[in-house]
Backbone as JSON Lines, residues from 0, in Angstrom:
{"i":0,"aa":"X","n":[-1.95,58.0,43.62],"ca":[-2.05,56.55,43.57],"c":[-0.72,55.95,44.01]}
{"i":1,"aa":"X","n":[-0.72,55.03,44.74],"ca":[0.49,54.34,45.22],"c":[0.61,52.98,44.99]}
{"i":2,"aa":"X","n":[1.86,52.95,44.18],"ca":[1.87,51.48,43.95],"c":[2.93,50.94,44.83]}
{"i":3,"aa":"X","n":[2.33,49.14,45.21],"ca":[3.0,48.62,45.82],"c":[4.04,47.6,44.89]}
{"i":4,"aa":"X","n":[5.7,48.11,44.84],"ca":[6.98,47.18,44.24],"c":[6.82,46.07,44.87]}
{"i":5,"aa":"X","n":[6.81,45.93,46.05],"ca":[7.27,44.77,46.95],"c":[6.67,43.42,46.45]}
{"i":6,"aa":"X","n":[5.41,43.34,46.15],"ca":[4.63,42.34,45.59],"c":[4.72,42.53,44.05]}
{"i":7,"aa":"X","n":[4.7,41.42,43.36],"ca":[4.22,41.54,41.71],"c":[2.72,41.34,41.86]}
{"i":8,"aa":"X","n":[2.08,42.16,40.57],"ca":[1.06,42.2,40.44],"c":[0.54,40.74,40.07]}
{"i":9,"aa":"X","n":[-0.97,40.78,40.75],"ca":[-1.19,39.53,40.14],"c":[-1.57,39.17,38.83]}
{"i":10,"aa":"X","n":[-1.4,37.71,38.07],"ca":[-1.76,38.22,36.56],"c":[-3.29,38.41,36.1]}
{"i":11,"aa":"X","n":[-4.53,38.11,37.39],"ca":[-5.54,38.59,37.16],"c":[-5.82,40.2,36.86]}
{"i":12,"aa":"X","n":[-4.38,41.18,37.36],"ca":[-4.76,42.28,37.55],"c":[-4.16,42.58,36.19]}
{"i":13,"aa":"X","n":[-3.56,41.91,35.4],"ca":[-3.13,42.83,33.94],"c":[-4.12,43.01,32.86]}
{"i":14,"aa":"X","n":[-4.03,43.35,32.11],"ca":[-4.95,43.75,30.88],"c":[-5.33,42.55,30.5]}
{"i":15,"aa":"X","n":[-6.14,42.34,30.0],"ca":[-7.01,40.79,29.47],"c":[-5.75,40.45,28.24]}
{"i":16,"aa":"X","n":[-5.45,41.4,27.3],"ca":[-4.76,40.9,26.21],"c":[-3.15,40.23,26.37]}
{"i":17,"aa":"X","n":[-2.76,40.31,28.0],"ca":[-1.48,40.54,28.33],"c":[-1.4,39.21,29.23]}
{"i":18,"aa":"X","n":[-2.6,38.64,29.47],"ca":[-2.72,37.76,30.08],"c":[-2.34,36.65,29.38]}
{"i":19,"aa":"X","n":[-1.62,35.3,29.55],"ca":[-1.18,34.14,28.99],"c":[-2.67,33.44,28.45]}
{"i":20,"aa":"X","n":[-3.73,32.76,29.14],"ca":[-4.66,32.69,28.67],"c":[-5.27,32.79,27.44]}
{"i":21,"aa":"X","n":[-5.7,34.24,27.87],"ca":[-6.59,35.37,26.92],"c":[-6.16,35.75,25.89]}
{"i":22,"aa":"X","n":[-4.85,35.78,26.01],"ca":[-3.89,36.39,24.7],"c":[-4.07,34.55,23.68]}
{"i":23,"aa":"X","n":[-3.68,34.08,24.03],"ca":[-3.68,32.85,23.47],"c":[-5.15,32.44,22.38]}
{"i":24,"aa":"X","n":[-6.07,32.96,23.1],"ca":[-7.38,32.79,22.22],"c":[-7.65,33.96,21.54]}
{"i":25,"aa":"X","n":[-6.77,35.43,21.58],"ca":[-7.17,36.52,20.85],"c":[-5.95,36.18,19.44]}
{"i":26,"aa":"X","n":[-4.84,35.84,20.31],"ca":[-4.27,35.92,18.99],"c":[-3.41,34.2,18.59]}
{"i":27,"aa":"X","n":[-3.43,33.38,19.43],"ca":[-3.16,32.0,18.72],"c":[-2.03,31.76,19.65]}
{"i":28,"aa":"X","n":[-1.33,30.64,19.72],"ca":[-0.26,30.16,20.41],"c":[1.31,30.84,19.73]}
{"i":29,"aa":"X","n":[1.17,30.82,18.42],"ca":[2.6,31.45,18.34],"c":[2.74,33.25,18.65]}
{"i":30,"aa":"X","n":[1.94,33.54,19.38],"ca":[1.9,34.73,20.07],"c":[2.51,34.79,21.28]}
{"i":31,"aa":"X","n":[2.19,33.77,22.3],"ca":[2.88,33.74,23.26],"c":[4.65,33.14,23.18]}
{"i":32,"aa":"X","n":[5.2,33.64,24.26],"ca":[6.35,33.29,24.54],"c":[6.41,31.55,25.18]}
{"i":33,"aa":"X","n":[7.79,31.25,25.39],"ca":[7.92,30.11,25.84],"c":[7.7,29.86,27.37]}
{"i":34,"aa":"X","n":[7.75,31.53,28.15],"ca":[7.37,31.62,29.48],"c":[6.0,31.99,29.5]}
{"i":35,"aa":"X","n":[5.41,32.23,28.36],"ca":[3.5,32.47,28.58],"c":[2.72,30.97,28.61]}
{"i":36,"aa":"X","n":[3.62,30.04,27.51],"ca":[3.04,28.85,27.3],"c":[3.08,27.97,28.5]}
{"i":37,"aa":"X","n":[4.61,27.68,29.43],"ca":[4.78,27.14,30.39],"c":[3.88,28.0,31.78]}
{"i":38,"aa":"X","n":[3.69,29.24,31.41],"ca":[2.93,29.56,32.41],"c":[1.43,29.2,32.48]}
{"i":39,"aa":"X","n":[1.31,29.01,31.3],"ca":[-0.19,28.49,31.16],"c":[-0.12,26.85,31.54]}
{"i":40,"aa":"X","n":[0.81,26.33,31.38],"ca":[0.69,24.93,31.96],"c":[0.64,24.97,33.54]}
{"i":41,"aa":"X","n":[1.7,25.89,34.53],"ca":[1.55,25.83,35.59],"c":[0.17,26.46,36.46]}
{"i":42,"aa":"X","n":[-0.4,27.08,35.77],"ca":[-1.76,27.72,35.89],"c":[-2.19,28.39,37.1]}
{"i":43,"aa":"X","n":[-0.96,28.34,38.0],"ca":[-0.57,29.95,39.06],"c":[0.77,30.24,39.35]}
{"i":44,"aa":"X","n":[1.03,31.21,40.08],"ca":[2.34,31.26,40.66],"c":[2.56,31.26,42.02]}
{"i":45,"aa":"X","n":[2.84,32.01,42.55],"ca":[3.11,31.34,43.88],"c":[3.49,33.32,45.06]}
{"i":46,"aa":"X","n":[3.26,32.88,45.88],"ca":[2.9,34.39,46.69],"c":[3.91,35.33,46.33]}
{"i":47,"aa":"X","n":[5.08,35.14,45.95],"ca":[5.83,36.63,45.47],"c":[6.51,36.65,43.88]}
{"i":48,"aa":"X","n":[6.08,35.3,43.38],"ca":[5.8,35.34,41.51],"c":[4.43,34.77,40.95]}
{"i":49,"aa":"X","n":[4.81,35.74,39.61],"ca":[3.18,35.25,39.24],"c":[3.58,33.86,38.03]}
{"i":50,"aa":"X","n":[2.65,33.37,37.53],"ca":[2.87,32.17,36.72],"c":[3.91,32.27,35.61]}
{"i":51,"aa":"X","n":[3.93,33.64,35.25],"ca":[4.73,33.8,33.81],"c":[6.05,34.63,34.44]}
{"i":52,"aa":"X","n":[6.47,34.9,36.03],"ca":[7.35,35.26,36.68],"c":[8.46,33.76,36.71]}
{"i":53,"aa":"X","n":[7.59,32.6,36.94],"ca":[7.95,31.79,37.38],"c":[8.72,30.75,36.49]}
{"i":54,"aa":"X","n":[7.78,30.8,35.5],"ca":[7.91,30.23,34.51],"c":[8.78,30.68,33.59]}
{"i":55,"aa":"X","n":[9.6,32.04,33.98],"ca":[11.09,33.0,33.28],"c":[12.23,31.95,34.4]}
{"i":56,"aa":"X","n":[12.13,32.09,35.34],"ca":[12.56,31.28,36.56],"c":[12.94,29.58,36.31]}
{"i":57,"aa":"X","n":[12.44,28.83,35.91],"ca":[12.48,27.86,35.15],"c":[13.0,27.83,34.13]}
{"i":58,"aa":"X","n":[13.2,28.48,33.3],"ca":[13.53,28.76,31.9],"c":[14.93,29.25,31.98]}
{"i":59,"aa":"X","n":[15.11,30.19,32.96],"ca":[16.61,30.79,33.29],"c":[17.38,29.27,33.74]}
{"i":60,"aa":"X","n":[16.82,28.6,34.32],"ca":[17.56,27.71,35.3],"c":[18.01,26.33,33.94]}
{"i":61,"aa":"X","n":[17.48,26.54,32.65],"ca":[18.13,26.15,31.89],"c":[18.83,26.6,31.1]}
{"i":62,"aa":"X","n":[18.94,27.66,30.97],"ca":[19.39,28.28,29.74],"c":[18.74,28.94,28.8]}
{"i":63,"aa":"X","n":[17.35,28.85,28.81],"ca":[16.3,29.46,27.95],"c":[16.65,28.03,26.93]}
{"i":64,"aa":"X","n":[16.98,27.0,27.42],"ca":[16.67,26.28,26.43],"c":[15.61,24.54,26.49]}
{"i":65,"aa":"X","n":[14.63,24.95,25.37],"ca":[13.47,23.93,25.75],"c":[14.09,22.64,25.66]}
{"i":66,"aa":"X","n":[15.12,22.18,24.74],"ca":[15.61,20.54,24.9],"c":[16.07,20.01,26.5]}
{"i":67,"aa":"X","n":[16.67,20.95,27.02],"ca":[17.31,21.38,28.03],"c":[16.26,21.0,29.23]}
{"i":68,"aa":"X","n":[15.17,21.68,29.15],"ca":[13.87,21.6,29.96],"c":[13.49,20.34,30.01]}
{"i":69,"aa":"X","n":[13.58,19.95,28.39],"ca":[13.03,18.21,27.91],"c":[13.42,17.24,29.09]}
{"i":70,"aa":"X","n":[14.8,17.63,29.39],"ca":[15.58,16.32,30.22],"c":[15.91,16.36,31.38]}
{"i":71,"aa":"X","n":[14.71,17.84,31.93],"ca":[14.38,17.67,33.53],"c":[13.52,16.38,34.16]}
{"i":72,"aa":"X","n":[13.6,15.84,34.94],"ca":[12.36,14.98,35.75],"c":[11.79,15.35,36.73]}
{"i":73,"aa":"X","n":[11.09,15.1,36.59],"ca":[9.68,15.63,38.36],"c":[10.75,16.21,39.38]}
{"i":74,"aa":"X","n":[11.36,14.95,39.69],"ca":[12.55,15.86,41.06],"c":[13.12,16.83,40.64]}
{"i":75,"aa":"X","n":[13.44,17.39,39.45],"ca":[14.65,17.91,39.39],"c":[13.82,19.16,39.15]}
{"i":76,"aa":"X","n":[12.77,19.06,38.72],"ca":[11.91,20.17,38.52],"c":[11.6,20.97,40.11]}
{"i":77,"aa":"X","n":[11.09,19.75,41.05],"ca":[10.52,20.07,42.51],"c":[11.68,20.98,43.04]}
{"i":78,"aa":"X","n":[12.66,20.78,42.98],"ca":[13.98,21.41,43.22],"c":[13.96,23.12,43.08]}
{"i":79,"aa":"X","n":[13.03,23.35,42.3],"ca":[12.78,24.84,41.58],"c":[11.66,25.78,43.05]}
{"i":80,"aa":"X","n":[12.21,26.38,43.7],"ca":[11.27,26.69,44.79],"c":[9.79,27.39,43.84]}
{"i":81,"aa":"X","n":[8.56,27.08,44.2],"ca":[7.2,27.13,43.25],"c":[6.95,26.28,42.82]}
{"i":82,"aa":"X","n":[7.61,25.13,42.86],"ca":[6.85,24.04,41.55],"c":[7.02,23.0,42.74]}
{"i":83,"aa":"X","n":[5.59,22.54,42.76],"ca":[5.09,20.96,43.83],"c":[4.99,19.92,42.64]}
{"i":84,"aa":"X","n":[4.87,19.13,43.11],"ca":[4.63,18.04,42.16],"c":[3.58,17.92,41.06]}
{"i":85,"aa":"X","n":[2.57,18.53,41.48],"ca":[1.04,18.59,40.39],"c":[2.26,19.65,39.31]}
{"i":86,"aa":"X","n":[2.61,21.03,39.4],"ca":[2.88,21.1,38.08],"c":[4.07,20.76,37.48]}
{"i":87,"aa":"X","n":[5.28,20.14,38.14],"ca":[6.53,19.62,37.81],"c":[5.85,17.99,36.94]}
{"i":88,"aa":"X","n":[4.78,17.67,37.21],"ca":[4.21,16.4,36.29],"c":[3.26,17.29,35.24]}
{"i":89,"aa":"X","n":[2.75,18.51,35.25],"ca":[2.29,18.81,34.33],"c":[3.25,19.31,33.38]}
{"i":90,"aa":"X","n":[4.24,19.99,33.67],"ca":[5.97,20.39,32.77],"c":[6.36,18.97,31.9]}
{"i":91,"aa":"X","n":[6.47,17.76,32.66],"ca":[7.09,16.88,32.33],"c":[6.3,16.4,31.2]}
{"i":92,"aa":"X","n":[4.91,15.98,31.6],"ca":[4.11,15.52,30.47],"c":[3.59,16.59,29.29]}
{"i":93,"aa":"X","n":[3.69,17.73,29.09],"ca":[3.46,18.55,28.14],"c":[4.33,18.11,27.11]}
{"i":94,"aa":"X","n":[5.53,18.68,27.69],"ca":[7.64,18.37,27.01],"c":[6.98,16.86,26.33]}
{"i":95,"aa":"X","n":[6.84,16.13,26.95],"ca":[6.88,14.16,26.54],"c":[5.83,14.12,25.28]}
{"i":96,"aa":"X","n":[4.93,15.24,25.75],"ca":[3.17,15.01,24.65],"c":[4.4,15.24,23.18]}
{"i":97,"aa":"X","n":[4.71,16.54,23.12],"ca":[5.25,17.11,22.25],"c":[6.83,16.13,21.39]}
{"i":98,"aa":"X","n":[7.21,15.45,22.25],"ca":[8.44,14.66,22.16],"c":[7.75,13.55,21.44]}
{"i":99,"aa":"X","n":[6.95,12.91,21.72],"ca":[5.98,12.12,20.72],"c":[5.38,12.21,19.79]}
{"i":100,"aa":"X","n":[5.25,13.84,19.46],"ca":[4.81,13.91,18.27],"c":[5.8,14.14,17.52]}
{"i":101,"aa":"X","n":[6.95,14.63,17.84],"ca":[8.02,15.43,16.66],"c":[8.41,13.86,16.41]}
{"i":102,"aa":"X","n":[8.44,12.77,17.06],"ca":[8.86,11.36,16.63],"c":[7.64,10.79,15.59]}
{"i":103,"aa":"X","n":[6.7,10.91,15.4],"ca":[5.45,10.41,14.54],"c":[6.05,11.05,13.54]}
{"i":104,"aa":"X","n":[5.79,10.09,12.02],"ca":[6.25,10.22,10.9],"c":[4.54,10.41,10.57]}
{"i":105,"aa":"X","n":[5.21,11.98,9.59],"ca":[4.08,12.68,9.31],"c":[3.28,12.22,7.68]}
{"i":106,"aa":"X","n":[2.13,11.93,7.99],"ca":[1.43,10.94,6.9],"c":[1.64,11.62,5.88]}
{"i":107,"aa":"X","n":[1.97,10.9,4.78],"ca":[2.13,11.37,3.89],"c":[0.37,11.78,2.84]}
{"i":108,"aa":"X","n":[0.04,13.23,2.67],"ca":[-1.01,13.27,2.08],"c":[-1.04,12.83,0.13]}
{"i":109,"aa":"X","n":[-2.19,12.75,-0.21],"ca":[-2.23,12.59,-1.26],"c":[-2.32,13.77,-1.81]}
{"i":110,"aa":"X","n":[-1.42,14.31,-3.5],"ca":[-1.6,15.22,-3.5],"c":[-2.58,15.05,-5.36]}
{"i":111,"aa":"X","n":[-3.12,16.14,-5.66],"ca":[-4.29,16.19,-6.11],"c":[-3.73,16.67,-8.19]}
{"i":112,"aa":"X","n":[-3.51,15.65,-8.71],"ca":[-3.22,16.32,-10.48],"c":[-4.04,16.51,-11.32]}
{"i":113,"aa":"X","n":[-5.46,15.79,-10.93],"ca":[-5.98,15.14,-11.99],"c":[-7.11,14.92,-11.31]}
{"i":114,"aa":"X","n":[-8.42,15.06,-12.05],"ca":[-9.64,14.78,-11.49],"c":[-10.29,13.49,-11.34]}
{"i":115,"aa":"X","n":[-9.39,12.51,-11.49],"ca":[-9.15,11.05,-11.41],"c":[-8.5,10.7,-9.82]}
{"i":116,"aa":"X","n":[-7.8,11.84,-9.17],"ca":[-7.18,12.02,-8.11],"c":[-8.1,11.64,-7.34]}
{"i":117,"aa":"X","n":[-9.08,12.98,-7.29],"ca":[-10.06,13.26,-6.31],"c":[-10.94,12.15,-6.37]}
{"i":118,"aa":"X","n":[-11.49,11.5,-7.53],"ca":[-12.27,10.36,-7.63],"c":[-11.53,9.24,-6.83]}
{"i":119,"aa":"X","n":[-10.83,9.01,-6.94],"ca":[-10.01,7.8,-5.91],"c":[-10.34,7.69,-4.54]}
{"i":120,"aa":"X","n":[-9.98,9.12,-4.33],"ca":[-9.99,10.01,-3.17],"c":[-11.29,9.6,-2.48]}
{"i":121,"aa":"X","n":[-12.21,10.09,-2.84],"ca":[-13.42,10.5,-2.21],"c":[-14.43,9.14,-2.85]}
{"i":122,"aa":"X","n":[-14.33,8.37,-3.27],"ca":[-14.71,7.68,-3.64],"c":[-14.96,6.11,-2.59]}
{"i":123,"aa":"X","n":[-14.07,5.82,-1.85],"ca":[-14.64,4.91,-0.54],"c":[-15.42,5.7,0.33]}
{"i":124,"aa":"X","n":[-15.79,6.79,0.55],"ca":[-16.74,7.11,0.57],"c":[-17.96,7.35,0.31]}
{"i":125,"aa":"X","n":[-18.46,7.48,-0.82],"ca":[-19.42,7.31,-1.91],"c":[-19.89,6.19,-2.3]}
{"i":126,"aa":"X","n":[-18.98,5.11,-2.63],"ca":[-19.6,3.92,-2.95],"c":[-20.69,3.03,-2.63]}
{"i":127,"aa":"X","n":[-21.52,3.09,-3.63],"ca":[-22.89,2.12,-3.34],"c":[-23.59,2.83,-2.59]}
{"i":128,"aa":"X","n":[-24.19,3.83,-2.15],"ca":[-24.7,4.54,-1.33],"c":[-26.3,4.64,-1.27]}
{"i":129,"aa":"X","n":[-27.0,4.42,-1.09],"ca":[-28.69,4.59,-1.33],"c":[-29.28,6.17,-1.78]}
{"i":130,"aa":"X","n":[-28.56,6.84,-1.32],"ca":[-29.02,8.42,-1.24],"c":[-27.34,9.06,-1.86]}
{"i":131,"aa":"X","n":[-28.39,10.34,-1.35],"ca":[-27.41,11.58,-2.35],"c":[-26.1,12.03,-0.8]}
{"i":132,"aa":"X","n":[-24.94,12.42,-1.44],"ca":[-24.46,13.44,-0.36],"c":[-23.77,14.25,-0.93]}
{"i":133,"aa":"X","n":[-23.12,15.19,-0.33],"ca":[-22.34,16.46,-0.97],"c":[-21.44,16.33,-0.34]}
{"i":134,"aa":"X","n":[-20.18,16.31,-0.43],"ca":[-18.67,16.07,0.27],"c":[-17.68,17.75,-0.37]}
{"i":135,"aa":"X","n":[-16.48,17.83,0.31],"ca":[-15.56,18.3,-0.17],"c":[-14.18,18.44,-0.05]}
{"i":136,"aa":"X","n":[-13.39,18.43,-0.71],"ca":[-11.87,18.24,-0.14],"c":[-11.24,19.24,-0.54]}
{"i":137,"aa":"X","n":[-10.62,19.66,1.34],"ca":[-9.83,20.57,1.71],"c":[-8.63,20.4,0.69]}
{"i":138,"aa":"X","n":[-7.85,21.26,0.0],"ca":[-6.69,21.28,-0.55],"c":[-5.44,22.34,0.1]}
{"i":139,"aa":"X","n":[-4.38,22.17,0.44],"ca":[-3.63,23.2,0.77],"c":[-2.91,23.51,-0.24]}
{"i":140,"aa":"X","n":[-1.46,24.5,-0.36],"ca":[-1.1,25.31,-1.26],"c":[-0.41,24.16,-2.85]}
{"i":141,"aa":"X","n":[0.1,22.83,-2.09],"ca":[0.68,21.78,-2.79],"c":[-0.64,21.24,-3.75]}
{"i":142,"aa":"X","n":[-1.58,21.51,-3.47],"ca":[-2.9,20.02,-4.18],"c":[-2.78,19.24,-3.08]}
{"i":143,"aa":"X","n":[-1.92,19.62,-2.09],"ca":[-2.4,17.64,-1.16],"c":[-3.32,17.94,-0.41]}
{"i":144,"aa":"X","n":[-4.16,16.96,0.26],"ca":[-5.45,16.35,0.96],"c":[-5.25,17.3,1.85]}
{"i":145,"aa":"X","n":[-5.71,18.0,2.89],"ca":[-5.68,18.4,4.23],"c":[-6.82,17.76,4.91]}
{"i":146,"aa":"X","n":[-7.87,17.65,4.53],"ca":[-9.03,17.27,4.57],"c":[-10.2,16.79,4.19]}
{"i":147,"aa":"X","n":[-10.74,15.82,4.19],"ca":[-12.21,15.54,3.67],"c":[-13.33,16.06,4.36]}
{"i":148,"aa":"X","n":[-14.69,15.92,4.01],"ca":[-16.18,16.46,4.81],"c":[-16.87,16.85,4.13]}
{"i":149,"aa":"X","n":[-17.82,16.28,4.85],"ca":[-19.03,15.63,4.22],"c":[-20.2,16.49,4.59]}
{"i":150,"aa":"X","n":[-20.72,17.64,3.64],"ca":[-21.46,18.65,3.39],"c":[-22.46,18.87,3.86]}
{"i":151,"aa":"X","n":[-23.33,17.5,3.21],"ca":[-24.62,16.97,3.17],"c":[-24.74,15.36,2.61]}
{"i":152,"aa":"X","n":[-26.11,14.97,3.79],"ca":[-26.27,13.68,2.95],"c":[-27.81,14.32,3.14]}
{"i":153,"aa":"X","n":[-28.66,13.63,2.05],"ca":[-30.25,13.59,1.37],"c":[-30.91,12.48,1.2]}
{"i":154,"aa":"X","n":[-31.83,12.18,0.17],"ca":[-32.34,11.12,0.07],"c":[-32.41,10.96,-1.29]}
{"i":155,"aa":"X","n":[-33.42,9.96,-1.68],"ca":[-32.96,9.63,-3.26],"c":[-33.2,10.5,-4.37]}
{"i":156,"aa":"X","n":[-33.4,11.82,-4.12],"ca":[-33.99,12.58,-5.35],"c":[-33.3,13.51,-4.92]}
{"i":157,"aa":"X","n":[-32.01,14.29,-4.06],"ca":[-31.35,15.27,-3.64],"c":[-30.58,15.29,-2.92]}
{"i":158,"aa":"X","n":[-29.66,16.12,-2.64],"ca":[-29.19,17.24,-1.03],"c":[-28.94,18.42,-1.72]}
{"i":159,"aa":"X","n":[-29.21,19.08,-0.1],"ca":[-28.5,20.56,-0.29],"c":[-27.51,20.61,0.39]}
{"i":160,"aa":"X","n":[-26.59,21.4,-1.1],"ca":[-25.36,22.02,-0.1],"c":[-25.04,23.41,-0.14]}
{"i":161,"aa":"X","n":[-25.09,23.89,0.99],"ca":[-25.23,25.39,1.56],"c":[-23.4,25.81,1.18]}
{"i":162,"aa":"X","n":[-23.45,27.09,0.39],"ca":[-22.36,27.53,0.21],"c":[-21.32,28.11,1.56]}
{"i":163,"aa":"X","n":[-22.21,28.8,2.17],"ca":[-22.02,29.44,3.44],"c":[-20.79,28.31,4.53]}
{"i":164,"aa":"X","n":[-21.57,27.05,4.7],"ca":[-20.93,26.15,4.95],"c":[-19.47,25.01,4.48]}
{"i":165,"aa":"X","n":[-19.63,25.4,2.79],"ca":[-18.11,25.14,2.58],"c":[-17.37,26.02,2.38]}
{"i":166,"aa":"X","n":[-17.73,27.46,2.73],"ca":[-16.76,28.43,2.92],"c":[-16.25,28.43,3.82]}
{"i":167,"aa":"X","n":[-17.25,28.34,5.19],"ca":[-16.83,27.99,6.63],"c":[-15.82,26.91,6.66]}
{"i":168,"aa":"X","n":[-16.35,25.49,6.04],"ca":[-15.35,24.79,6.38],"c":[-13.92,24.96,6.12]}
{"i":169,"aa":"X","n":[-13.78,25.6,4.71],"ca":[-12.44,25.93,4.09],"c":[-11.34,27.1,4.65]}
{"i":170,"aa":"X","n":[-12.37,28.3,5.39],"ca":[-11.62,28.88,5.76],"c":[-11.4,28.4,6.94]}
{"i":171,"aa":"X","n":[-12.27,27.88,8.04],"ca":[-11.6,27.58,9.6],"c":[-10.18,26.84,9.44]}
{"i":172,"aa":"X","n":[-10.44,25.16,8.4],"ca":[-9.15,24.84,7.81],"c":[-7.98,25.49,7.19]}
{"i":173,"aa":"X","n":[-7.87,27.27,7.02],"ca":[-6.96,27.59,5.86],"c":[-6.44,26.73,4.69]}
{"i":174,"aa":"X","n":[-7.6,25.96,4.15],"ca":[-7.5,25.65,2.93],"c":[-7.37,26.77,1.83]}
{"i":175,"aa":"X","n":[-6.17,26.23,0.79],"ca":[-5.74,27.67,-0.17],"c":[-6.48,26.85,-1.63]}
{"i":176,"aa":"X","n":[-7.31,25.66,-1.38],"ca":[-8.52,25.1,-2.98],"c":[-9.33,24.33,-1.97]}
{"i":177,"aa":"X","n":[-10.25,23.94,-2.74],"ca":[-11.61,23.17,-2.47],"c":[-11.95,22.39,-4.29]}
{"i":178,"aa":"X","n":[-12.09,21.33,-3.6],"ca":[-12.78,20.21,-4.96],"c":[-14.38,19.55,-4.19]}
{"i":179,"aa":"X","n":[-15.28,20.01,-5.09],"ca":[-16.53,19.13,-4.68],"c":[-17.12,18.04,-5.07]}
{"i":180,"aa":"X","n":[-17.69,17.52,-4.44],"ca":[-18.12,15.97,-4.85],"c":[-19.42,16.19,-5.04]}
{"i":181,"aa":"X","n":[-20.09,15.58,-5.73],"ca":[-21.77,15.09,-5.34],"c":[-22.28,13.8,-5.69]}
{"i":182,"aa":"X","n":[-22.48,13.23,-4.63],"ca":[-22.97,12.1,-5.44],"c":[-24.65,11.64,-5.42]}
{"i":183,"aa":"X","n":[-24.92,10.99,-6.59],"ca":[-26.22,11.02,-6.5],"c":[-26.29,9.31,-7.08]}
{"i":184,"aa":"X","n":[-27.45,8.73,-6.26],"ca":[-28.13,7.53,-6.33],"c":[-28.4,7.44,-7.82]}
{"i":185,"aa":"X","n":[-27.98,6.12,-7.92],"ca":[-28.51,5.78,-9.09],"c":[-29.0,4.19,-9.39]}
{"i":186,"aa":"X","n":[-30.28,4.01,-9.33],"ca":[-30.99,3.14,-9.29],"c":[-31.15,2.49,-10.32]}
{"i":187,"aa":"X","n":[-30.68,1.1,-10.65],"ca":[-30.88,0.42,-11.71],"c":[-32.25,-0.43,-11.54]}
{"i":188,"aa":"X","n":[-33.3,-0.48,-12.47],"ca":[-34.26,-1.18,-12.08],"c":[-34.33,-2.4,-13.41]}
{"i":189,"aa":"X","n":[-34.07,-3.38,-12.75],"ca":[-34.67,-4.74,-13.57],"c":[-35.45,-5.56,-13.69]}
{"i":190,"aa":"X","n":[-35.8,-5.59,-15.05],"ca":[-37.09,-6.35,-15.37],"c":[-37.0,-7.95,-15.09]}
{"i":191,"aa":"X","n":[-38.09,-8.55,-14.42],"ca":[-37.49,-10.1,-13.72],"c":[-38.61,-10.49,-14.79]}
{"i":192,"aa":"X","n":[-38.11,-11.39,-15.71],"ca":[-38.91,-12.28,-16.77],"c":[-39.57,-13.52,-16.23]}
């Protein structure tokens, strides 16, 4: 078998798990590197690097450092032989997505002491309702909120709520508790004299 040095392989030709992509949905984003992630933004490489060749290439040309990357602009990116404008604006706006979020002040959740909590909680939801529903709230390791959702809704004499399904919900969330709700109709009937 003879392999050809001169060319890098392409990254269609590596193992599925080795691939930026694929690896990403087998094992999650903090699996990849900072040159798998940017390679997945540039989403090829170019005839004698491959995306995650390129994207080391970029990364060298700062320092390996992402703030550094932050305070490139389109030109300064184009400058990088491989990168045209489509992905020197996809570099730029990824960096900016992310720069906007580390600036968002992170909501503060409610966290959970008392079963008076959860009633608060889940309770503008519930109110006055005609029928039945089944709700539940995600808890993480603190008692605070991660999540609400809403199980089941029924009609005036029931719902079902399938266990299967707030297991699902709790684990896709890595919720570390679960509090359930149920609420059920309650019909006052008055006598008109």
């Amino acid at each position: 078998m003879q392999v050809n040095e001169s060319k890098p392989l392409n990254i269609k030709s590596w193992s599925p798990e080795d691939r930026p992509r694929e690896k990403l949905l087998l094992k999650g984003t903090s699996a990849l590197s900072d040159a798998e992630l940017i390679a997945i933004l540039l989403g090829s490489g170019t005839t004698t690097l491959s995306a995650v060749d390129l994207a080391k290439k970029i990364l060298q040309g700062v320092g390996n450092n992402l703030h550094d990357l932050a305070r490139l602009s389109v030109k300064d990116l184009m400058k990088i032989k491989g990168i045209g404008e489509a992905k020197a604006i996809s570099i730029v706006a990824a960096l900016e997505l992310g720069r906007r979020r580390k600036e968002l002040d992170p909501e503060e959740k409610p966290k959970i002491t008392a079963s008076k909590d959860a009633y608060e909680i889940i309770k503008p939801h519930l109110l006055d309702l005609p029928h039945e529903e089944f709700w539940i709230i995600l808890l993480n390791r603190a008692n605070r909120v991660m999540r609400k959702r809403q199980i089941s809704q029924g009609g005036v004499a029931g719902t079902v709520a399938d266990p299967k399904i707030i297991f699902k919900c709790a684990l896709e969330e890595l919720a570390s508790g679960i509090i359930i709700a149920h609420y059920a109709a309650i019909h006052i009937m008055r006598s008109i004299n």
